[in-house]
N, C-alpha and C positions, 0 to 999 in steps of 0.2 A: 507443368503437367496438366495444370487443370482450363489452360489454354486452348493447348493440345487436342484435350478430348472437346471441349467447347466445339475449335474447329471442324475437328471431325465430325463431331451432329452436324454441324450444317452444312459442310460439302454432304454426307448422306441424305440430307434433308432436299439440296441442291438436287442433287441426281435423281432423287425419288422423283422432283419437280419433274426435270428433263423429261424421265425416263413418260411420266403419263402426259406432260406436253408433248410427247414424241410420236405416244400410240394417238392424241388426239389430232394431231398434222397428218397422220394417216387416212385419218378418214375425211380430212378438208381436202375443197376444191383447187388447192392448189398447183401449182405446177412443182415438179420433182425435184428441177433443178434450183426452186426458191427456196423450199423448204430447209436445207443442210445451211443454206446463209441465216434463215434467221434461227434455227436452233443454234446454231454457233451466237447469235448477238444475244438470244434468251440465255445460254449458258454462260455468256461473257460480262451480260447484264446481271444475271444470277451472282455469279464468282467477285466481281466488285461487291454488291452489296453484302456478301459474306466477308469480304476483306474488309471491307467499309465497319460493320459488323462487329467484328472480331478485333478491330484495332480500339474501336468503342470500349470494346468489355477488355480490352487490355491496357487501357488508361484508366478507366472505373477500379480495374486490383490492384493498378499501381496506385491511384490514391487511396483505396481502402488500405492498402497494406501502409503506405507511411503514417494514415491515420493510425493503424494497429500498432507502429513504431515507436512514434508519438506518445501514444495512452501507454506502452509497456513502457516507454525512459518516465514521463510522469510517475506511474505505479512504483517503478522503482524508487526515485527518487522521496516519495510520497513514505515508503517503504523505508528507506536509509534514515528519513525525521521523525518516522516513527520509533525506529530502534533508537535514536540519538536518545530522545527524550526520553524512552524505557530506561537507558542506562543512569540517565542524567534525576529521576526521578527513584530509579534505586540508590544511586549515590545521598542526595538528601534525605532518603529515607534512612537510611546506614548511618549516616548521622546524626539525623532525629533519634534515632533508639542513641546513640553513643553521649548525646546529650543529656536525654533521660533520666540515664544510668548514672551518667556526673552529677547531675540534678540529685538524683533518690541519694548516692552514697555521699554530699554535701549535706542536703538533710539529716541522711543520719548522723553527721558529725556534728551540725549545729546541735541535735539535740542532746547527744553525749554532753559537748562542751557545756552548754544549758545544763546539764544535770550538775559535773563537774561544779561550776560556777552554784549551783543552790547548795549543794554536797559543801565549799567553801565558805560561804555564807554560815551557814549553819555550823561550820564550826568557826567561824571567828565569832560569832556569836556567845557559842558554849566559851569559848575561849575569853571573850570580854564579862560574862557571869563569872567566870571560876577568878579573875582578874577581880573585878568589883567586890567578888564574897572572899578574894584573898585581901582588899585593900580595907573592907570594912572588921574582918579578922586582923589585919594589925592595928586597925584604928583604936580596936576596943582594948588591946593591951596596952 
């Protein structure tokens, strides 16, 4: 489409040419019968260089547009490794807290068992006293 109207400015462009090339062969000294040849080789001259032109600015869109093709598979692509690693980056994050969480609730059983383990101590202890103060009680009888 945007060809198309391309075109069209410059055949309108073209004929505006013509048309005051036309009124200006009017008022040269030429002869009558010369003049209809070379308007037809000025507008034939004209019309190539707009086809000339126009095949120009229609290799020019075709490469901007593969360039535009190009850079959108890139962006996508660019796009798809972006989301990969999003996902891949909430996964070890998901993990990281799940670890944490094992972590924290390990702690707090180390420390239980630690309590546990002094809670025993202390009473094998009371336990080796109330032993000792029962062995030294039958020693004395």
């Amino acid at each position: 489409m945007g060809q198309l109207n391309l075109q069209g400015f410059y055949l309108r462009d073209c004929f505006r040419t013509h048309k005051l090339e036309e009124q200006m062969s009017r008022d040269s000294c030429l002869p009558v019968d010369v003049q209809p040849v070379l308007n037809l080789e000025i507008l034939e001259s004209d019309l190539l260089a707009l086809v000339k032109a126009s095949k120009q600015k229609e290799e020019e869109l075709q490469y901007a547009e593969r360039n535009v093709f190009l850079e959108d598979r890139r962006l996508n692509q660019a796009k798809e490794e972006s989301e990969q690693r999003g996902n891949e980056i909430s996964a070890v994050f998901s993990k990281h807290e799940k670890l944490e969480g094992e972590l924290m609730q390990a702690n707090l059983d180390l420390a239980s068992q630690t309590r546990d383990t002094e809670d025993l101590k202390l009473q094998i202890k009371e336990r080796d006293q109330e032993i000792a103060s029962a062995h030294s009680t039958l020693s004395l009888k």
